[in-house]
N, C-alpha and C positions, 0 to 999 in steps of 0.2 A: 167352773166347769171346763172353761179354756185353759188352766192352767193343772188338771188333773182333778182326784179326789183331793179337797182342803174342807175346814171345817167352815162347819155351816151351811154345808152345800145343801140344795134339796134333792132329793132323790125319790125315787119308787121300786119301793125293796118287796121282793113278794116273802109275807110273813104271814102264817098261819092259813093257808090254801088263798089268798089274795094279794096284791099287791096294796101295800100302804105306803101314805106319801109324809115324807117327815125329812130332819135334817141330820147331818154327819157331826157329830160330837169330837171326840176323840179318836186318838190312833194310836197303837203300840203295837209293835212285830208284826205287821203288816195285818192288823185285823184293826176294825171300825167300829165305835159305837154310835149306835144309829138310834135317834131319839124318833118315833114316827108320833105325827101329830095327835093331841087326847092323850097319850100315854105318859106316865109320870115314872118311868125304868125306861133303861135305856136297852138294847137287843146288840149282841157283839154279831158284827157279818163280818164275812170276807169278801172280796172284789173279786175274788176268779170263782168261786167255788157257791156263793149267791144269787141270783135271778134278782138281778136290778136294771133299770133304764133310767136318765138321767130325766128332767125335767126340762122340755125345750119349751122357748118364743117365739122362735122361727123355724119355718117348716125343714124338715129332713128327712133323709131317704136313709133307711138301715142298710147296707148290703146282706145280698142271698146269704153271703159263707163268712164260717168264721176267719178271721186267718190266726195263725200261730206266731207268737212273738216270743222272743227268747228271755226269761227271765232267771231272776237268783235266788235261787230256794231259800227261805230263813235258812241264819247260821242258828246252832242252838246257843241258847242260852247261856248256858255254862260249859266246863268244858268237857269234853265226849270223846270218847276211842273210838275208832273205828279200825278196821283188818282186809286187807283185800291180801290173800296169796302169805307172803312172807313180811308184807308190809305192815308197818303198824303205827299210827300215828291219831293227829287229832282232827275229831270231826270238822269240815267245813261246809261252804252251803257248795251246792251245785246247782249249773245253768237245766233248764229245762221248759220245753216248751206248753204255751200254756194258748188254748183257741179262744179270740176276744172277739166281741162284737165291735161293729163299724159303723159308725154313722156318719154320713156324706151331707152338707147344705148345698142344697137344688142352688145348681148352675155353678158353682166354685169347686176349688181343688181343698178346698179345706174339711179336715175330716178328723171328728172323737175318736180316737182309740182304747176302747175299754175303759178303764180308770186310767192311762197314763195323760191323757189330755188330747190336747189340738196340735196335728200334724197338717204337713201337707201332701198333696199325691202328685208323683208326676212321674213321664216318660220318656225315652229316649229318642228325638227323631234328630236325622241330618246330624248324629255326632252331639247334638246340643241336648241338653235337659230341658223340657218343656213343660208349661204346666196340666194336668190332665182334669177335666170340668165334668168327667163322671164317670161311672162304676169300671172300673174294667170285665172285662169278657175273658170266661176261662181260656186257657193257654197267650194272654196276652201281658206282656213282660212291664210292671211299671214299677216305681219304687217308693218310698212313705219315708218321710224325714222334716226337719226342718232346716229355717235358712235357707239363706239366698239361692234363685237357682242357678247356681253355679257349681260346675266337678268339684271343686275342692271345698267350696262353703255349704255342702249341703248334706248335713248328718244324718243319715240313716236310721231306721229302727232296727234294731238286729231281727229278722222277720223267718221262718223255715219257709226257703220255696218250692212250693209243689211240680216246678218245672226241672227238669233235669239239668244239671249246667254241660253245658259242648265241653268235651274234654279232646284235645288234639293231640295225637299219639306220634312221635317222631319214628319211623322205622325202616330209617337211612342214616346208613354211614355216610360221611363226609371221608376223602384221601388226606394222608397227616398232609401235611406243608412244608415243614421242612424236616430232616432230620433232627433227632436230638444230639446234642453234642455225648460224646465220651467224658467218663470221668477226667482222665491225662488231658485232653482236649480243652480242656478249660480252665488247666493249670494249674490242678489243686497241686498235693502232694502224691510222690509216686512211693508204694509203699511196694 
């Protein structure tokens, strides 16, 4: 569970107007087969596009919202044309964002991410990266990664933020400094 979807995991998939609890089989192209307990066939899900909860031990707090995380569409299969305009070439995947559920353990910064696994959460005070021990509050800026908390050792999730980013707009000239030199000024050749 800590390390993502892997197999054998147990899960609570909702299948057939209920949720049943069974284990994760295999995987190809990013779908799942999900053996649910009693049953003797296995049911193919997907991870974004399914109604599943993982199975906890220890108590956790889901957050209110989803957030969007950036992900790679399958590539297809085989190979595919695609045409935008005059362009023509082969199909590839594209990033696009996909809204995951969140689940937080009471009193820690550590937090499930959908199917990707165990992250951790944290925010910015005094310049430093800090750890954050529960949900944030809308318009409040914190970041989900792993690794040390430190600037450089600590990898982000590629995540879409609902917050606008400050964009600073320069609209002042600066006076040049010096002149520029002349062609003959600098020695070339004088034609």
């Amino acid at each position: 569970m800590y390390k993502g979807w892997t197999k054998n995991l147990q899960l609570y998939v909702y299948i057939q107007k209920r949720y049943r609890k069974g284990f994760l089989k295999t995987h190809k192209c990013g779908k799942w087969d999900f053996l649910p307990n009693g049953w003797k066939k296995t049911v193919r899900i997907c991870p974004i596009k399914n109604k599943w909860h993982y199975s906890f031990q220890t108590p956790v707090q889901k957050w209110k919202q989803k957030i969007k995380v950036l992900v790679l569409d399958n590539k297809p299969f085989k190979l595919k044309k695609e045409r935008f305009g005059n362009w023509r070439g082969a199909k590839t995947g594209r990033t696009k964002a996909v809204p995951m559920n969140v689940w937080q353990e009471n009193g820690s910064n550590k937090i499930l991410v959908g199917h990707l696994g165990l992250y951790s959460l944290a925010m910015v005070r005094d310049g430093k990266l800090m750890a954050m021990a529960n949900q944030p509050i809308q318009g409040q800026r914190y970041f989900i990664g792993r690794g040390t908390m430190e600037a450089r050792k600590f990898k982000t999730l590629k995540t879409v933020d609902p917050l606008k980013r400050i964009v600073h707009k320069r609209n002042y000239t600066t006076k040049q400094l010096y002149t520029i030199p002349k062609r003959h000024e600098l020695g070339g050749r004088e034609y």
